[in-house]
C-alpha positions in Angstrom: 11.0 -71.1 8.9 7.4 -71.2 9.1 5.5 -68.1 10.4 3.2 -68.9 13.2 -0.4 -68.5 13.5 -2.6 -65.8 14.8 -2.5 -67.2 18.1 1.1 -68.2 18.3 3.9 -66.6 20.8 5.0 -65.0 18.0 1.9 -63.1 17.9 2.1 -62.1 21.4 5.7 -61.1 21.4 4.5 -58.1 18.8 1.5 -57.5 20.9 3.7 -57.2 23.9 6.2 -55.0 21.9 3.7 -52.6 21.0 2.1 -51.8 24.3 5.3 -51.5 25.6 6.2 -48.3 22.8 3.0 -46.8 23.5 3.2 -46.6 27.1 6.7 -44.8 26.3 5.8 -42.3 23.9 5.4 -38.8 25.4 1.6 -37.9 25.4 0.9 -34.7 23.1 1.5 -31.5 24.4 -1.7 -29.3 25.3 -1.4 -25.7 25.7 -2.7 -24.4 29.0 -3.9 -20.6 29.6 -0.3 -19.9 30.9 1.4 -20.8 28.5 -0.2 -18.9 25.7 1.7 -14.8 24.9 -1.3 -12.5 25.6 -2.3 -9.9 22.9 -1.4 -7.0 23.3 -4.0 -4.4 24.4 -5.0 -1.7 22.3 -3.0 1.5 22.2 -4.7 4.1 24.0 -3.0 7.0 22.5 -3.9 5.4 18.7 -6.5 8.0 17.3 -8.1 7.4 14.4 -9.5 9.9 11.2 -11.7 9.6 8.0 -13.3 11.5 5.2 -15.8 12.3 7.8 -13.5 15.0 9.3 -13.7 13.7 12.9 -10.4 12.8 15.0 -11.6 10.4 17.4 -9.5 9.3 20.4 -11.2 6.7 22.7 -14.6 8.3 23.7 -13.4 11.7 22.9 -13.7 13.1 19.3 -13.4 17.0 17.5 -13.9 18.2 14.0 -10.6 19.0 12.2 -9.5 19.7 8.7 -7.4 17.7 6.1 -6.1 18.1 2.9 -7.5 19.9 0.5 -6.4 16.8 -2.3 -8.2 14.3 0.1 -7.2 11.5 1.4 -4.8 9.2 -0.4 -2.6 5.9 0.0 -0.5 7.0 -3.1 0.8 10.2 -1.7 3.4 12.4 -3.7 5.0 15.7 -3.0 2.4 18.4 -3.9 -0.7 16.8 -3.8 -2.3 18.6 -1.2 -3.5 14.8 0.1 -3.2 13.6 3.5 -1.8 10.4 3.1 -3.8 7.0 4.3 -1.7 5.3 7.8 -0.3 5.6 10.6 1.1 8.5 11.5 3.2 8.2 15.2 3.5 11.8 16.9 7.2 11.9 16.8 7.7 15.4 18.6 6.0 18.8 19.7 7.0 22.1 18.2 5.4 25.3 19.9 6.2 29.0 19.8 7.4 29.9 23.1 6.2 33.8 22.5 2.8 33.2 21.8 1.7 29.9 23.3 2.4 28.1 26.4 3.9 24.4 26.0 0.9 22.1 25.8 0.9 18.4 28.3 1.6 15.6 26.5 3.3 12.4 25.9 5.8 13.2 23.9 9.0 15.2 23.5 8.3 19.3 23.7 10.6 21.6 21.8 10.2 25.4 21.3 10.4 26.6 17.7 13.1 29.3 16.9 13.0 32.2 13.8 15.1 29.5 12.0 13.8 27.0 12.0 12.4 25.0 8.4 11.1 21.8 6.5 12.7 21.0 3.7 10.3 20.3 0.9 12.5 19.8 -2.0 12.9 16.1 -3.2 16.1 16.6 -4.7 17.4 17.8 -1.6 19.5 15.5 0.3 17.9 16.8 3.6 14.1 16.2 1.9 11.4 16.2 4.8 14.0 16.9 7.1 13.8 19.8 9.3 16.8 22.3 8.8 18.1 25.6 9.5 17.1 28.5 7.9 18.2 30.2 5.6 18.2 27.3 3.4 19.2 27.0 -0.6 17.0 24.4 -1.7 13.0 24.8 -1.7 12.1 24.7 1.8 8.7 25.9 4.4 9.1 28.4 7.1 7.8 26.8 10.5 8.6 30.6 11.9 4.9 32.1 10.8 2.8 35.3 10.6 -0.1 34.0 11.1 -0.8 31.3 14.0 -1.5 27.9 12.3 1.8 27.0 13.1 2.0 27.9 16.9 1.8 24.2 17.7 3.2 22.0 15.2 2.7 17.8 15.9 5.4 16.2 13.6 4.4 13.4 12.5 6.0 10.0 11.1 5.1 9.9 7.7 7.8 8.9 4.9 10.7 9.4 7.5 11.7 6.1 8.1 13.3 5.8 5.6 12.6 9.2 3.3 11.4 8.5 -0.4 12.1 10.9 -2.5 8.6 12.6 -3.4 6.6 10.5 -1.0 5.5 14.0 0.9 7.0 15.7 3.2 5.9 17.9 6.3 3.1 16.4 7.3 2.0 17.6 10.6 -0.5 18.2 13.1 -1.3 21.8 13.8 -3.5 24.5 14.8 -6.6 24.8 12.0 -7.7 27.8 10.4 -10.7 29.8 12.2 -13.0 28.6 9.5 -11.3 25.0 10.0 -10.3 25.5 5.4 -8.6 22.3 4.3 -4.9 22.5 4.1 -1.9 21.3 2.2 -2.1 17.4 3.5 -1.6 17.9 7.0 -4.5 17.3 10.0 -5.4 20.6 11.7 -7.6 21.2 15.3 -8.3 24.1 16.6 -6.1 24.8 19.7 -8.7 24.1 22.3 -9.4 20.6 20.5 -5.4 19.9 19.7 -4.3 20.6 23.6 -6.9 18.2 24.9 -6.1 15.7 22.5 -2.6 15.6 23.5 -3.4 16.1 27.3 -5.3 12.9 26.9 -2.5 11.1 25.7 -2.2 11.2 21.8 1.0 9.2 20.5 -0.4 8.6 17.3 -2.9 9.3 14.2 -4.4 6.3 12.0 -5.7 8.0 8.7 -8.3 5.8 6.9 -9.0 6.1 3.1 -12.6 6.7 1.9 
């Protein structure tokens, strides 16, 4: 058969054809405002600490100490290094015969003679607290002196443990003289009980 010209029904017939389809395809999606998820806002209980020694939390901000190694993302047991991320504040600890239980967002405990952090990586219960006394290498949170009269634990290598990742990072009372300590983030007590009365949840440590 021969094919007809460019002006022959047969012509028409495809041009009729194909007007036809694109008046039946489905014009493209477009997103409108409600449709799109919204971001979530920033965490207002997110503080956030450097080399510079300065917890800052929102518009508030204190001086505090940190490890005497410095601050490191490759962390290992014993390194005196405050390890570099974020740390969620998983619980309160406080010593009921000194102090009074500070406000905060999260869970409130009161410490007890026997109470410890194992330390030992070898230990099945490593960075775990447990109950003293205790055979395998383990810190006392029971103290003489006061640094330990409010205790932040914090979520580092806990979920799950690594063996010689760190253990017993916490937050805590510093030092009078605010001296480094063995990796965790210390305040003074005035400084620690406003940070958590404003609302602390958790601490973002940034490398140098």
């Amino acid at each position: 058969m021969r094919e007809a010209g460019p002006g022959g029904p047969a012509t028409r017939r495809c041009l009729v054809v194909l007007a036809a389809a694109a008046l039946a395809r489905p014009a493209p999606a477009t997103a409108s405002p409600g449709d799109q998820t919204p971001m979530a806002p920033p965490d207002p209980g997110r503080a956030v600490v450097g080399p510079d020694r300065i917890l800052r939390l929102g518009p508030l901000s204190w001086r505090c100490a940190l490890g005497k190694g410095g601050i490191r993302a490759d962390k290992r047991e014993g390194d005196g290094a405050t390890p570099v991320g974020l740390l969620p504040l998983r619980r309160l600890l406080y010593r009921a015969d000194r102090v009074a239980a500070p406000a905060c967002r999260v869970p409130v405990e009161p410490l007890s003679p026997s109470d410890g952090w194992c330390d030992d990586p070898a230990d099945a219960a490593y960075n775990r607290p447990v109950r003293r006394p205790y055979p395998a290498s383990h810190e006392a949170l029971w103290r003489e002196d006061h640094v330990y009269d409010l205790i932040g634990v914090l979520g580092w290598n806990d979920d799950p443990v690594q063996r010689g990742r760190g253990s017993a990072i916490f937050l805590h009372l510093a030092r009078p003289d605010v001296a480094p300590t063995e990796g965790c983030i210390a305040l003074a007590e005035r400084d620690l009980r406003a940070a958590l009365a404003a609302g602390l949840t958790a601490i973002e440590v940034h490398g140098g």
